[in-house]
Every structure is written in C-alpha cells, then in structure tokens.
C-alpha positions in Angstrom: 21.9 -7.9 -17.6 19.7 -5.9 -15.8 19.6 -6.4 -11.9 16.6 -6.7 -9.7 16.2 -4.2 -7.6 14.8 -3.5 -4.5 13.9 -1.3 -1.2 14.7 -2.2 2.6 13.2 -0.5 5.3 16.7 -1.0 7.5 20.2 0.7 7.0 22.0 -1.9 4.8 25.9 -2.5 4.6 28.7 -4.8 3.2 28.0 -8.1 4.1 25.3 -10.9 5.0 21.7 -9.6 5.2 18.3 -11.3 6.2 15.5 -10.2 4.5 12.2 -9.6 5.9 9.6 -12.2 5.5 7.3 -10.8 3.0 9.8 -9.6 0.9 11.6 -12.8 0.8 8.1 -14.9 -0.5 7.9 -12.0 -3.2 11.5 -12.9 -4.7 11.2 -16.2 -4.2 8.1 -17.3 -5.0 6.7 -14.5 -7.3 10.2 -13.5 -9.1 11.6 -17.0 -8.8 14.8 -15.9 -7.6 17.1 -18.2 -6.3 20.1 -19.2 -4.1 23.1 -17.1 -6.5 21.2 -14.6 -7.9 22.3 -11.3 -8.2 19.8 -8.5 -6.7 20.5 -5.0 -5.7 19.2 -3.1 -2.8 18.8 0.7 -1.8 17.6 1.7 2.1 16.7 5.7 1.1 20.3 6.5 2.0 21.3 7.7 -1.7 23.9 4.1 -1.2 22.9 1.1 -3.4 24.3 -2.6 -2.0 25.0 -5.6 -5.1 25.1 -9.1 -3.8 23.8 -12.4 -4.5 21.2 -14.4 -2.6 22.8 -17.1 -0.4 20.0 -19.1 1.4 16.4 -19.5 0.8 13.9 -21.7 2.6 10.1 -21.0 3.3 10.5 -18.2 5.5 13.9 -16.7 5.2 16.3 -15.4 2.7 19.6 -14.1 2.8 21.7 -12.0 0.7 25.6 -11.6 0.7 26.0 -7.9 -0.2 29.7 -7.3 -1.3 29.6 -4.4 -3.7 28.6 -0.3 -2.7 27.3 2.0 -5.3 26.9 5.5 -5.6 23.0 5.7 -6.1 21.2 8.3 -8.3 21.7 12.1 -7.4 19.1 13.7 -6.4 17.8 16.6 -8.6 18.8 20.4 -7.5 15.5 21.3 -7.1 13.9 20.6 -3.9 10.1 20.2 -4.7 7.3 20.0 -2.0 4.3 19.1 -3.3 0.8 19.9 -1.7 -1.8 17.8 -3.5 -5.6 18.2 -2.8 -6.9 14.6 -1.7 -8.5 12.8 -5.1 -10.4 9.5 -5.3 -8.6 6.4 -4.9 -6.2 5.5 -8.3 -6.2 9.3 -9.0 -4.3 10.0 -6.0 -1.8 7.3 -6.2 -1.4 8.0 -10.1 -0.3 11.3 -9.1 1.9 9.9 -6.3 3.0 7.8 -8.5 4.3 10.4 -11.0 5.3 12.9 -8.7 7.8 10.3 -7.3 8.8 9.6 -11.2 9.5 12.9 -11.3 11.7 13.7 -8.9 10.0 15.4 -6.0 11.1 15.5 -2.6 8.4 15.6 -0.1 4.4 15.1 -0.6 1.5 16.3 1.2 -1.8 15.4 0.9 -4.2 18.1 1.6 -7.9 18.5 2.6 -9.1 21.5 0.7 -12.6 23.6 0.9 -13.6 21.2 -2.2 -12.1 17.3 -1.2 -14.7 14.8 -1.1 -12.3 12.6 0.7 -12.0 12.6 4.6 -9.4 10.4 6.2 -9.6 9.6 9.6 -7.5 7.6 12.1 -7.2 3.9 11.2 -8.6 4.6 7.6 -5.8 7.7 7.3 -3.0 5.1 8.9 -3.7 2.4 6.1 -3.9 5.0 2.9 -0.8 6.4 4.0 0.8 2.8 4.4 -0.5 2.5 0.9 0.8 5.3 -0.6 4.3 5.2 0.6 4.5 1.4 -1.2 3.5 3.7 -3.7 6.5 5.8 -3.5 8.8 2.7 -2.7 8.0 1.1 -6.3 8.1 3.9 -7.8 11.8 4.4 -6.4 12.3 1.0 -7.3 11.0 1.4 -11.4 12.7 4.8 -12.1 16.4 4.3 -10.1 15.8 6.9 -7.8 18.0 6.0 -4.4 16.6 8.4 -2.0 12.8 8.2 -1.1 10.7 11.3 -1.3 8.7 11.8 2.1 5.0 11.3 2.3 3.3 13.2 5.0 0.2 12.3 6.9 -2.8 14.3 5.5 -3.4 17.5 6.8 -5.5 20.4 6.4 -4.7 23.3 3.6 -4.4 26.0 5.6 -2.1 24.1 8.4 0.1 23.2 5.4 0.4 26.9 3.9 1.6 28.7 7.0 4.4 26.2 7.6 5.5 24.9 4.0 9.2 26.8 3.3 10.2 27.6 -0.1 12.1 30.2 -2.4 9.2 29.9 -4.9 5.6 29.0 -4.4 2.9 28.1 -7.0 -0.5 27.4 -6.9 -2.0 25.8 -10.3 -5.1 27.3 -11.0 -6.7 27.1 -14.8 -7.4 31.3 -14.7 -4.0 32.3 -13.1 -1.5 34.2 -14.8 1.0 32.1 -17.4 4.1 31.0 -15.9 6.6 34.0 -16.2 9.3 33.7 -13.0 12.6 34.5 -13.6 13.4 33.1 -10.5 15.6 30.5 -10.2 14.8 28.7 -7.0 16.3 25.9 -4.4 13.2 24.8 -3.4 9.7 25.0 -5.2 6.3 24.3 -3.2 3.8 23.5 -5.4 -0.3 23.8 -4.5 -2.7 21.3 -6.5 -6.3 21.0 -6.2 -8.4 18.3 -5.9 -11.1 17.2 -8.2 -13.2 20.2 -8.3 -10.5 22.5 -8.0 -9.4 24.7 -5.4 -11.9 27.1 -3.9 -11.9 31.1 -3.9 -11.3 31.0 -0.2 -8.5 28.2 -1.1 -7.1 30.2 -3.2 -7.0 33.6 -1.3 -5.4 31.6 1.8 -2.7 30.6 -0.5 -1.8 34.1 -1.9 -1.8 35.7 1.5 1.2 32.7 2.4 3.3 33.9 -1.3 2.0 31.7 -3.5 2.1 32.9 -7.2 -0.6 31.3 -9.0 0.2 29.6 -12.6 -1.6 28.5 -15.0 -0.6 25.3 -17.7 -1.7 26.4 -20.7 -5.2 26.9 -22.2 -6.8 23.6 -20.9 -7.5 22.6 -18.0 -5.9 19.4 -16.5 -7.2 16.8 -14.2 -5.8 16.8 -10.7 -3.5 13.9 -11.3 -2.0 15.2 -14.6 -1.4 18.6 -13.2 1.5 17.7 -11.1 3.2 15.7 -14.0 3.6 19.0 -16.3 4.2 21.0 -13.6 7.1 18.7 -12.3 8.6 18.6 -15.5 8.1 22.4 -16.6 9.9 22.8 -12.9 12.4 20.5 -13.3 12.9 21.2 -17.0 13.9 25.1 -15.9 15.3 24.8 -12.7 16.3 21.0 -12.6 17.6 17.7 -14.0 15.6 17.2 -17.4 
C-alpha cells in the first residue's frame, strides 16, 4: 500500500511529532486520515520518517514516527536554473516541472522583455506560492531534498554571480547542442514569453554562457526547461 506522504518545515526525528495546524486540518479533514494511519514525512534533509498518526482533535495532530529511511539521491547533476518571469500558471508549470525534473536551485529573472514586475509584498506572496509549488512537487515525484527557490532578481545581477562548469542559454537561433563536456553543475538561462532580448543575450555570452538551441521549433517558455532538463539529465544525469 502506498503511503501518504508529506513535507515539514522543522527537522524531524524518531519519535512523537505535533504537526502544524494547517497541515493537520488537510489530513484530517481533506484526506480523512485518522488516529493509526500510516503517513510518511520528509523535512528537505534527504531523511524520510514512517509512523502512524496517534491523536487527532480539531486543532492538533500527532504522529509517532518509529521508522528512518534513506530518501531519494539526488541526481549528479547540479542544475541552476534561471527562468525569465512568465504569467501566472506558466511560471509555476515550469516550476513545477523543473522540480519534477530534478533541479537544484531556481531563479526567477526579470529580463529586458518580462512583463511581470514583482515588488515587495506582491514578490513576498509569489515566492511563498511558488515554493508550495516546489514542496508538492517533492511530495508527487519522491524527491527528499527540496530544490531552492530564490527571490527574483534582475538578469544581469544573476549572470555575474551564478557558478557552473557549463552554462547554456536557450535561444531558438543558437547553435545545436554539441558539448562534450561533461559537467558537475549546469546553469541554464530561459526567457520569458517574448524571449530573451539581443542585449539579454549578449550580457549572457560575455558571463560563458554557450547558447543552444532545441531543435527546429521553437518552445514556449514553460516547456523549454522540461526538454532541456531532461536532454541535461539524460547526458550528464539520472534518466
């Protein structure tokens, strides 16, 4: 039988466990879990925790974990992935997948072309957003360790600090991937909507990045980072 599992934002261990409130309503009264049900936790450690649920009432529940696991290994590619703000369920698909996929750390980017602006309370919540994004994600594919989500920032603030073996940048006239290269860690450029800019583009070749292109047609921001994820982890990887 297959477990529920879920994400706790404190470090778990062997024994009895009190679950935050909102998290306790959602097993209880949208999973209808119950007093002796099995569940398993992960805390972004890599460690996953089995137990059973041992009290319920309106407001609390509590969970007797009595089993450690050794949680999913991470991939051996390292993949940083700079993604061009998009309109709302663009961006989180490609959160989303990106997480799915195996990558390691995300930043969202404002680019020459981004017709999004986040600012201050408005950046605060979307990042809030997408990290449950990242969380479920985790919690549908197995993964044990989240990938990091970074507050937006602007492209050329991102470039001169992001550190990699191998940088791409995904551009529909590029050159066709031909590295021989067989990197640690991969930082990968995606634009936004309407693409990334000449300027953009120039900025990110002066910093190393290689630009690639996907084949003949060109892809939507949100499906770009799902073939280049898998092409990436495909070669260098665990596909």
């Amino acid at each position: 039988m297959r477990l529920s599992r879920f994400f706790v934002d404190f470090p778990l261990s062997l024994g009895q466990h009190r679950l935050p409130e909102a998290q306790a309503h959602y097993m209880a009264r949208v999973l209808r879990l119950g007093v002796g049900d099995w569940v398993q936790l992960f805390d972004g450690s890599g460690q996953e925790y089995r137990g059973r649920l041992t009290h319920l009432d309106k407001k609390a529940l509590e969970v007797c974990l009595d089993e450690r696991l050794e949680g999913m290994p991470e991939s051996p590619l390292a993949v940083h992935l700079g993604q061009g703000l998009s309109r709302g369920e663009r961006m989180d698909w490609a959160i989303q997948k990106a997480t799915e996929l195996g990558v390691t750390e995300i930043t969202p980017l404002v680019t020459e072309r981004c017709e999004v602006r986040l600012k201050d309370e408005r950046a605060d919540k979307r990042l809030a957003h997408w990290r449950q994004i990242v969380i479920s994600a985790c919690e549908q594919c197995g993964r044990s360790v989240l990938p990091k989500i970074h507050p937006p920032m602007l492209l050329e603030d991102w470039l001169a600090q992001v550190q990699a073996d191998l940088k791409w940048v995904l551009h529909p006239v590029a050159s066709a991937l031909t590295s021989e290269q067989v990197p640690k860690r991969l930082a990968m450029l995606i634009g936004p909507e309407g693409g990334l800019s000449d300027t953009d583009m120039q900025a990110a070749t002066v910093q190393g990045f290689q630009g690639i292109r996907l084949g003949p047609r060109i892809l939507r921001t949100e499906t770009a980072p799902v073939v280049a994820l898998t092409l990436a982890q495909q070669r260098w990887g665990d596909i």
